[in-house]
N, C-alpha and C positions, 0 to 999 in steps of 0.2 A: 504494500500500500504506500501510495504517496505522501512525505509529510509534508503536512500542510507550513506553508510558510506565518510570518506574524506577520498581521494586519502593517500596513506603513500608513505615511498618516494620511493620504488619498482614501487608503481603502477605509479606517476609522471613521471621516468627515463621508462618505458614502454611505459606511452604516449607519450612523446617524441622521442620515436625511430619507434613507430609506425606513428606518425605524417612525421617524417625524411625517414624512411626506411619502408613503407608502402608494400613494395614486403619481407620483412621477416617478419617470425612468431617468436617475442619476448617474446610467452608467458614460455617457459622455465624459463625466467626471474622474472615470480611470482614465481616458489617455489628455482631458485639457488638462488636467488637476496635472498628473504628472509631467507634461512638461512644460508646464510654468514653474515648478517646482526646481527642475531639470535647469530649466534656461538661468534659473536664478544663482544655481547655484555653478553655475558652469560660467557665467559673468563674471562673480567672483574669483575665478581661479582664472580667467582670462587677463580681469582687469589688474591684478597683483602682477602679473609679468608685462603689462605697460607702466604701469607705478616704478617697477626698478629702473626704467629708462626715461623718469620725471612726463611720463603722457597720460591724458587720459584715453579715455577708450576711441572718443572723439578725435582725437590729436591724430591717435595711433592710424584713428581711418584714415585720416586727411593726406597724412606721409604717404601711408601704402598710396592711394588712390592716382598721387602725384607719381611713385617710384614705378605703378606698373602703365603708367602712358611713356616709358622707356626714354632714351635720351631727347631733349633734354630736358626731362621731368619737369614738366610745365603745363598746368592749365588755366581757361580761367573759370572764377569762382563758380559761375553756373555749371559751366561743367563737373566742377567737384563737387557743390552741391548734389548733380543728380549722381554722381555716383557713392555719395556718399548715404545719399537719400533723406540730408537734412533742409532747414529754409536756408534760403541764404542771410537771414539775420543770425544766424547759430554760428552759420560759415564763417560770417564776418569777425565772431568773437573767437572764434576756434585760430581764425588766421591771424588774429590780433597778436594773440599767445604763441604763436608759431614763431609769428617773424620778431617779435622780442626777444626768443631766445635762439635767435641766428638759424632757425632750421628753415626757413622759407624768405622769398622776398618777392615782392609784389612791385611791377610796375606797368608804364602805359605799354599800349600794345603800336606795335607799329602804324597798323591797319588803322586802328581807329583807338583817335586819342582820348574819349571818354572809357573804353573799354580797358581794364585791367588783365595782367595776366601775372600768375601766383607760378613760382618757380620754386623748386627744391634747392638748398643749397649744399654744398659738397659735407659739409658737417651734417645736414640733416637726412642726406642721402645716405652715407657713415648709420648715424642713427637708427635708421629704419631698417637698414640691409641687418645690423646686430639682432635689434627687437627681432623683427621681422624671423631670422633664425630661430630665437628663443621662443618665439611665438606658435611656430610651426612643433619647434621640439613641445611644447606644451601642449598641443591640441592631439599630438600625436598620443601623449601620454596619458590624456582625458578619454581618447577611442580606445586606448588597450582596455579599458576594463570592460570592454565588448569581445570577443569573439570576432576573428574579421569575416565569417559568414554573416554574424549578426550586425556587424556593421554595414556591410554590405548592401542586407536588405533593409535595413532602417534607413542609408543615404534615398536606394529605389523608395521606400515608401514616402518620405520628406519630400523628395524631387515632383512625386506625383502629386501628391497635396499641394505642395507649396505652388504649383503652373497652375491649379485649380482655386488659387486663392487670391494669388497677386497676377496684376499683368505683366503681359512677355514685357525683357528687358530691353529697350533700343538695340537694332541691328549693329551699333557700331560698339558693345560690351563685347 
């Protein structure tokens, strides 16, 4: 016989509602309930390895976003807005803190002189390429405690929900 595992605290706040609210089906509540739970605590252990390289989680996107449009790591704020998928008032505070501490610089664009363009700079490119390793070594270390079949099919199950949730990404990602 199989033993049974112990309630975690999804499956607890589920008996409880089933106990309370026995005319609704709470079981949606096993897989949101867990990974809100999941996300929250996987932030945490993401954002402590941009903490060691003074970024926040924000900061840390802004770099990547800029380090994988390749030489010469440069775009402007709209652009990184959408791929960062914040407004551009976040942007503008995000770059503020950037370019004060030397890792970006922002100037006019040739083309057109109201338009800005936000550049990486060789210390912040430095920066990111280091995180950016430690970062990966950490996400790698977060997926072992899967199984990489289990991995596997939870990226296929994600991949399908998530195109069923959000819209496709511009042709040019």
């Amino acid at each position: 016989m199989k033993e049974q595992q112990p309630l975690d605290h999804v499956a607890r706040i589920q008996a409880d509602w089933r106990r309370e609210r026995p005319d609704l089906d709470v079981s949606p509540q096993g897989v949101i309930g867990r990974l809100h739970r999941l996300a929250g605590h996987l932030t945490r252990e993401l954002c402590a390895v941009y903490g060691r390289y003074g970024l926040s989680e924000g900061e840390f996107d802004v770099l990547c976003a800029l380090r994988r449009a390749g030489e010469p790591y440069e775009r402007v704020p709209g652009e990184l807005a959408a791929h960062t998928m914040v407004t551009t008032g976040a942007m503008t505070k995000r770059l503020d803190r950037l370019e004060k501490a030397g890792l970006v610089t922002r100037r006019r664009s040739d083309d057109d002189q109201r338009s800005r363009i936000v550049a990486l700079t060789e210390p912040g490119r430095e920066l990111i390429d280091r995180a950016f390793t430690d970062h990966m070594r950490n996400e790698r270390h977060l997926l072992d405690r899967l199984t990489p079949a289990e991995a596997e099919a939870l990226e296929t199950l994600l991949t399908s929900w998530l195109s069923r949730t959000e819209p496709p990404p511009p042709l040019s990602e």
